[in-house]
N, C-alpha and C positions, 0 to 999 in steps of 0.2 A: 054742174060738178058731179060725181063720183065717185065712189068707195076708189076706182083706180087709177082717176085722172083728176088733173085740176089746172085750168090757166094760170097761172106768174108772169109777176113783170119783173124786167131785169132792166136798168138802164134804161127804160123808154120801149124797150121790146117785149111782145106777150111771146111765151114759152110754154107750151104744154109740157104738163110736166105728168110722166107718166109709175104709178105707183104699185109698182111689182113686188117690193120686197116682203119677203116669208112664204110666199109661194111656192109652194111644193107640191101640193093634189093636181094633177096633171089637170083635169078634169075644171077644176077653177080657173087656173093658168088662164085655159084656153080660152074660157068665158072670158076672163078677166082682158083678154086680147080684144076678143071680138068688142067689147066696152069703146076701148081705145079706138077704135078702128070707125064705132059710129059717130065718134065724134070726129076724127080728123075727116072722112068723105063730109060731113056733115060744111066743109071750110069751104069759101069759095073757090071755083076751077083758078090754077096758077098760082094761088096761093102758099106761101113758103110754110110751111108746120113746124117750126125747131119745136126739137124733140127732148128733155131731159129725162131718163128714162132710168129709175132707181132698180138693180135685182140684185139688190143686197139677200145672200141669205137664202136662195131661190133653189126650184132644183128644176135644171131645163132638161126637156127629154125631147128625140125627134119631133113628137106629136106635137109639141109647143113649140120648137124653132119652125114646123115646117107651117104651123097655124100662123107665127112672125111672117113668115116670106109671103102667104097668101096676103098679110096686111098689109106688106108693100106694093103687092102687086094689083090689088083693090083699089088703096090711094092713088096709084099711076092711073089705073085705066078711070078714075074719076076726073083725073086733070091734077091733081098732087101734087109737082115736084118732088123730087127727091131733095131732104130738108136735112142742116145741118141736125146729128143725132149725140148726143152727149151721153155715156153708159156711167153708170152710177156703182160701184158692189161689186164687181164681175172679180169672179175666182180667177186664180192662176190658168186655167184651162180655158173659162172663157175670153180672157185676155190674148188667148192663143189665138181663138175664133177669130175676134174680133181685126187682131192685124191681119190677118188673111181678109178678110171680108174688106178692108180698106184699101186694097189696091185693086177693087174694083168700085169702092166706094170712097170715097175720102172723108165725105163729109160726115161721117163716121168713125167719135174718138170715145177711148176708155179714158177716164177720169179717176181720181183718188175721192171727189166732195162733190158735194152741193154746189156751193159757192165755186168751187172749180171747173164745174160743168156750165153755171149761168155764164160763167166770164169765156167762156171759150168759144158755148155756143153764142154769143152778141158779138163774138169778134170776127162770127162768119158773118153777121148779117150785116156786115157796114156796106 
């Protein structure tokens, strides 16, 4: 475990759950990214990673969305799937991001809860 992850079970399913909110220092962010990022390569090759991903409160700037896309793009070339992603917090603007980035991603949803993200992302992985 870690200051900005931690496993959960939901219904029979482990969910990492990842712990962004109050992040604002660019600088932490990014660390705070790379964190996430040892643990998911850390997963076996194929393996699904559902994702709950809390950024309540945050304040994202290029240099951390673009440090996100390098995460994804780390887990692919480790053998990753692309894993249902549940977003926690997200301002009106990045609710905007978010639908746009979904019609190239689906399994990527904005959520209101907690509890609204564990039920959504388990209802991808039946």
């Amino acid at each position: 475990m870690s200051e900005y992850w931690e496993w959960i079970e939901h219904k029979g399913k482990r969910i990492l759950l990842v712990k962004f909110a109050g992040l604002k220092d660019e600088k932490t962010y990014v660390q705070a990214i790379a964190h996430v990022e040892q643990e998911i390569v850390r997963q076996p090759k194929g393996q699904f990673v559902p994702l709950i991903i809390d950024v309540t409160n945050t304040r994202v700037t290029k240099v951390v969305t673009d440090r996100g896309k390098q995460l994804m793009q780390t887990a692919k070339a480790n053998g990753i799937p692309d894993s249902p992603t549940a977003l926690v917090g997200l301002s009106a603007t990045q609710k905007t991001i978010v639908m746009a980035i979904q019609v190239i991603r689906g399994d990527i949803h904005a959520v209101g809860s907690l509890e609204e993200a564990k039920e959504w992302v388990v209802s991808r992985l039946k």
